[in-house]
N, C-alpha and C positions, 0 to 999 in steps of 0.2 A: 253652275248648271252641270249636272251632272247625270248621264244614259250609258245604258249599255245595249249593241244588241246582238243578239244571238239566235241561233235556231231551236226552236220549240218544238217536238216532234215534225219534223221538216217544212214548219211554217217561218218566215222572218220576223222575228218580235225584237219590240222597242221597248225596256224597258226606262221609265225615266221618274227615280221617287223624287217628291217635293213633300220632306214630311213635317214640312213647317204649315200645309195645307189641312185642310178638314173635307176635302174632295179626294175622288176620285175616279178619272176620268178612264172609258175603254172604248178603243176605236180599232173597228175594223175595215182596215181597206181595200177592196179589190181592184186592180185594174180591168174595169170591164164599166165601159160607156159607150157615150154617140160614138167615139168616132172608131168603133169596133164594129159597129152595126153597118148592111147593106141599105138601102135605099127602102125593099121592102119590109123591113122590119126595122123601120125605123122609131124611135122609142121602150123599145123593147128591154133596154137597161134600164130603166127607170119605170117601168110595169113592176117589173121582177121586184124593186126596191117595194115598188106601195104591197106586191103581197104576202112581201114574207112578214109584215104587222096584220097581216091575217090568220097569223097560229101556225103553230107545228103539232108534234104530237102528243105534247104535255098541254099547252094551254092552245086550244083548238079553236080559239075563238078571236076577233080584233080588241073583244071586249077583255079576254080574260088577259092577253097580253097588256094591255091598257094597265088593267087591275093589279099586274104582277108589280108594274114600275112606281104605280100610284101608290103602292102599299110602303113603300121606301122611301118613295119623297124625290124620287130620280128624275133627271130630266132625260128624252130620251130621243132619240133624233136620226134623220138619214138623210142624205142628198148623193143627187148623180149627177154626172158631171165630160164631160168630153171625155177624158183617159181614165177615171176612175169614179167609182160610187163606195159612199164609206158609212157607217153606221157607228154612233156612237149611243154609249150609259155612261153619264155624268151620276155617280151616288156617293152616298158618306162608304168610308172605306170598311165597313164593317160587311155590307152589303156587295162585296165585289164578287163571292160566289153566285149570290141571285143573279146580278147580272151575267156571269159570262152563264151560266146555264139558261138564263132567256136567253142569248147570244145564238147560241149553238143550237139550241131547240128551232129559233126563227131559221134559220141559213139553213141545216142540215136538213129537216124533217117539216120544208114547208111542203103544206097539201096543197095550193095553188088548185082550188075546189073550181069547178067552172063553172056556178054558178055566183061564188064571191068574185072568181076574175068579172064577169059579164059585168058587173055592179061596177065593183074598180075602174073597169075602161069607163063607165061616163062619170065617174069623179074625175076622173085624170082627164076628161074630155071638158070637162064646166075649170079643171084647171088651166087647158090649155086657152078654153076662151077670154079667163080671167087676163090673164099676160094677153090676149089679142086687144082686150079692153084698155091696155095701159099702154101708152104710145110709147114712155122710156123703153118699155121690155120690145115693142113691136121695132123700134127704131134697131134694136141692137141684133134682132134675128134676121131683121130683111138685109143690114148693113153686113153679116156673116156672108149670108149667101151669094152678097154683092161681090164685097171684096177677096173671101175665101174659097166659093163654089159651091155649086151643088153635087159637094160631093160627105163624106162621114165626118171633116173638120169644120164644112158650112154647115150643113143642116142642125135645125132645133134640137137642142137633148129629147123633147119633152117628145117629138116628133108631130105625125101630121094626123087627122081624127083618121084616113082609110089605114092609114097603116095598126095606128092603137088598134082600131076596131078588128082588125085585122089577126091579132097575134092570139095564138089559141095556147094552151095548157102545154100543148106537147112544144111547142115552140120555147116558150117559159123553162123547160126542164132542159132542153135540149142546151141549150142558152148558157144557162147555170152550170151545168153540168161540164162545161167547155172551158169556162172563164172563173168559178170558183171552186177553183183548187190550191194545194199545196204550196204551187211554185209561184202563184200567183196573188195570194195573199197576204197582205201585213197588219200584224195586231201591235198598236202604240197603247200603252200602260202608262200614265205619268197624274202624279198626286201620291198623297200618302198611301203609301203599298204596305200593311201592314200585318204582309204574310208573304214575300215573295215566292218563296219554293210552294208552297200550297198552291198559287197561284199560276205558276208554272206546270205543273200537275196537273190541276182543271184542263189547260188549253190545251196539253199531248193529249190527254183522255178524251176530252168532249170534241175535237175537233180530228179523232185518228182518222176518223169513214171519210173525212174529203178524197175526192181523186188526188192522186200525188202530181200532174201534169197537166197544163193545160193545154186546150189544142185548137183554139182559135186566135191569130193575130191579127191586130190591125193593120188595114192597107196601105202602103205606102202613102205619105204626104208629096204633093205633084203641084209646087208653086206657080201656077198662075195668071199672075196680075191682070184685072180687067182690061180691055181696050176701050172703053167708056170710062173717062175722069170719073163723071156725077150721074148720077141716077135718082129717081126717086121713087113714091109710093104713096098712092093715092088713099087716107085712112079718115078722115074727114075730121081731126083732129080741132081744137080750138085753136093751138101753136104747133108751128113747123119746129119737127123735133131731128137735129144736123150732129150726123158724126162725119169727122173729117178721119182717114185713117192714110198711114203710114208706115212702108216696111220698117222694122225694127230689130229686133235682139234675140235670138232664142237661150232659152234655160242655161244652155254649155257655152255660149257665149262671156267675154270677160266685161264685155263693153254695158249689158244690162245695169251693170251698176251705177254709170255715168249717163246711162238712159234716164234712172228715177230721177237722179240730181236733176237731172235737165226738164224734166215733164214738171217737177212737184216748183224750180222756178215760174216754169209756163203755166200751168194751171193745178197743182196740188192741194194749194190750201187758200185760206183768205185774203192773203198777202201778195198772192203771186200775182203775175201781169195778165194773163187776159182776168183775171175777176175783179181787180182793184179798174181796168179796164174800160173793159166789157161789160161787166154791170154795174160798178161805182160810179164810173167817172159819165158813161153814156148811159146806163138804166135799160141797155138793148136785154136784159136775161134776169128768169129769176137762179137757174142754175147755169155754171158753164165749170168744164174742169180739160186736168189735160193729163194723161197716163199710158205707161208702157207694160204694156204684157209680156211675159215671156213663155211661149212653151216649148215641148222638147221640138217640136217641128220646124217654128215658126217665131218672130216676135211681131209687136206692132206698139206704135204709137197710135195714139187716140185725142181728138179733141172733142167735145158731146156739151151741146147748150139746145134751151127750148129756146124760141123769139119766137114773136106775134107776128103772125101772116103777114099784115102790113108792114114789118117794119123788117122782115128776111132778108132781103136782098140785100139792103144795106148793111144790115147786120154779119152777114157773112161776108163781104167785102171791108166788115172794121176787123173781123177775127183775119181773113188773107193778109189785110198789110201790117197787124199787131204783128204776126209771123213773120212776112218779110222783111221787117226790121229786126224784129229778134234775130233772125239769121245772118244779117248783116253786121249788126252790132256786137252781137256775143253776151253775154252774161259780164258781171263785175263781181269783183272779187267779196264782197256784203253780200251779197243773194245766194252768191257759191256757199257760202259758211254757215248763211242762215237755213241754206236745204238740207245741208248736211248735219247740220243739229237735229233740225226737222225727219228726218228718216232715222237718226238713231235711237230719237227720244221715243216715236211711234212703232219702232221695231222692238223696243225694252220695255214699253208699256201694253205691248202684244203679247204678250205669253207670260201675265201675271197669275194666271189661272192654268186649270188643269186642263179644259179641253182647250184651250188656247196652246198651250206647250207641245200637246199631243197633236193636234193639227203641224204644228211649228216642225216636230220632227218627220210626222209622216209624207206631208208634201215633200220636205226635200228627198226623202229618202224612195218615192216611188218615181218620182221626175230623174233622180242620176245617180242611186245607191249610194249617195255619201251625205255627209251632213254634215254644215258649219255649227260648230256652236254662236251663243249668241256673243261670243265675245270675238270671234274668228269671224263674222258678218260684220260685225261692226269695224274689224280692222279694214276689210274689204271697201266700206263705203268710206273711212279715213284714208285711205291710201288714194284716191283718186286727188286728182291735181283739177285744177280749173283748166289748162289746154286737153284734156283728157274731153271734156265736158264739151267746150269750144267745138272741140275735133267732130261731132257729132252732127252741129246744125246743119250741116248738107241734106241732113236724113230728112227735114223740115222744110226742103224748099219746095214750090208751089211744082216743079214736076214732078214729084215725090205726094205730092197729094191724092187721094181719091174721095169724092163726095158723096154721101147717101144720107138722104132728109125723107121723112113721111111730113104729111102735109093732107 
């Protein structure tokens, strides 16, 4: 595995070749999401996103942009996200100028027309209702605001219909214009690069007009904890859909690494104890899992299963005392060896591909400006011990829980 990175007329770029590939991937990431935005302009990073695929000043159109990527065979993609929104062009490597010139054409010289925004807000309004229509996505938005607040780390990226409807053209530029600049930018490059100094060229040239500074930051992160365990939400679902959450680990934390060992035992994969459990052994779930987040603010554990109205109560009462003995008992030295095979195998078969590698480096590098390689992570999750692991279940005990189900 092999990357370099460097500044690019005062952008931070990644470059990373893979030129045993016949891809290649380009991703541009900004830090600028939810948890940058106020309360009234909530969504407003993720507006921005759907309309810079409405044209710049070369192709003016969603269609001719469309047309540009379809003429190449490219796939071509964007999502927004709490702390950052990133845009990528997966294309054959021949094709890497077309892309960064659509690149630059969408970002630098979107028209943000207001009468394509007015249209955009009710797609993005029929999208927000699509997720209000899916309990799993509803469960995980109301359980945010539960346990994190109503505040830019609770609320929905996607935000709320007053606010979308809300955000006008001049808001859009204003936005942009704050959050996509120079200092705040990272362009990741990885697949066959089969011109890198040309490449490097394009990006000073096509990207010099950004502002060199940005001058909006996110507001402090203000931990806390409900004074209510459990909560719920009234959504008229067919099954009561229950996440249990738990303080946990942030990004800069060392202990996140014996967090995963310890979740992907509890609930990771097929094998693990609440699912061999919880739906093998008693049939109470079609899904149930158990997983630790990490962000720069905050961590958490997670446990998330559907059960049938009827059979809730108990069901959530077999997942509390699955736990309280796992807490009591601890893990054994077979389950410790089996997770950790398990996370390295699915950490190496992560980043076989180009936007996969390209993601791979850009997270780590916009969450703590450093990056492990993939061999440097792997020693990471080898170096943990089983009392390392152990050392953790406290984090798991039933006063360490908080409850939020839709029903």
């Amino acid at each position: 595995m092999h990357y370099e990175i460097k500044k690019i007329g005062g952008i931070d770029c990644i470059l990373a070749p893979m030129q045993e590939l016949n891809s290649l991937t380009i991703q541009i990431s900004v830090k600028a999401g939810s948890e940058y935005e106020t309360r009234e302009e909530a969504g407003i990073s993720h507006i921005l996103e759907h309309m810079f695929f409405k044209g710049g000043k070369i192709r003016t159109t969603a269609k001719a942009v469309a047309g540009e990527m379809d003429k190449i065979g490219a796939e071509f993609n964007a999502g927004t996200g709490g702390s950052q929104t990133s845009y990528y062009i997966k294309c054959a490597p021949q094709f890497a100028e077309v892309a960064l010139r659509l690149l630059a054409d969408m970002m630098l010289n979107a028209q943000i027309n207001p009468e394509e925004l007015h249209k955009e807000k009710e797609v993005i309004i029929q999208e927000l209702k699509m997720y209000q229509d899916n309990p799993m996505a509803t469960v995980r938005e109301k359980r945010a605001l539960f346990f994190v607040g109503e505040n830019s780390y609770g609320r929905p990226i996607i935000g709320y219909e007053d606010t979308i409807r809300a955000v006008s053209q001049k808001d859009l530029l204003s936005y942009k214009n704050s959050l996509y600049t120079k200092d705040n930018l990272l362009f990741t490059i990885a697949g066959k690069i089969e011109n890198q100094l040309a490449v490097e060229g394009l990006i000073a040239e096509l990207f010099s007009q950004l502002p060199p500074k940005k001058t909006r930051r996110k507001p402090d992160f203000q931990r806390e904890l409900p004074e209510k365990k459990s909560d719920f939400f009234k959504k008229g679902t067919e099954q009561n859909h229950l996440i249990l959450s738990m303080p946990g680990f942030s990004i800069d934390q060392e202990e996140k690494y014996a967090a995963k060992i310890l979740t992907t035992i509890l609930g990771g994969n097929m094998s693990s104890r609440l699912f061999q459990e919880i739906r093998e052994e008693l049939g109470l779930c079609y899904y149930i899992s158990a997983s630790h987040l990490s962000k720069k603010e905050y961590g958490i554990f997670m446990i998330r299963s559907g059960i049938s109205k009827e059979k809730f109560s108990f069901g959530q009462q077999e997942i509390n005392l699955l736990l309280d003995r796992f807490v009591k008992q601890g893990i054994d030295e077979e389950e410790f060896k089996n997770a950790k095979n398990y996370l390295k195998g699915s950490i190496q078969m992560g980043i076989e591909s180009s936007d996969e590698m390209a993601d791979f480096l850009a997270s780590q590098w916009l969450a703590q400006q450093k990056i492990l390689t993939l061999d440097q992570l792997l020693e990471k999750h080898e170096a943990i011990n089983i009392a390392q692991v152990n050392e953790l279940l406290p984090k798991l005990e039933e006063s360490q829980r908080w409850s939020f189900h839709i029903e």
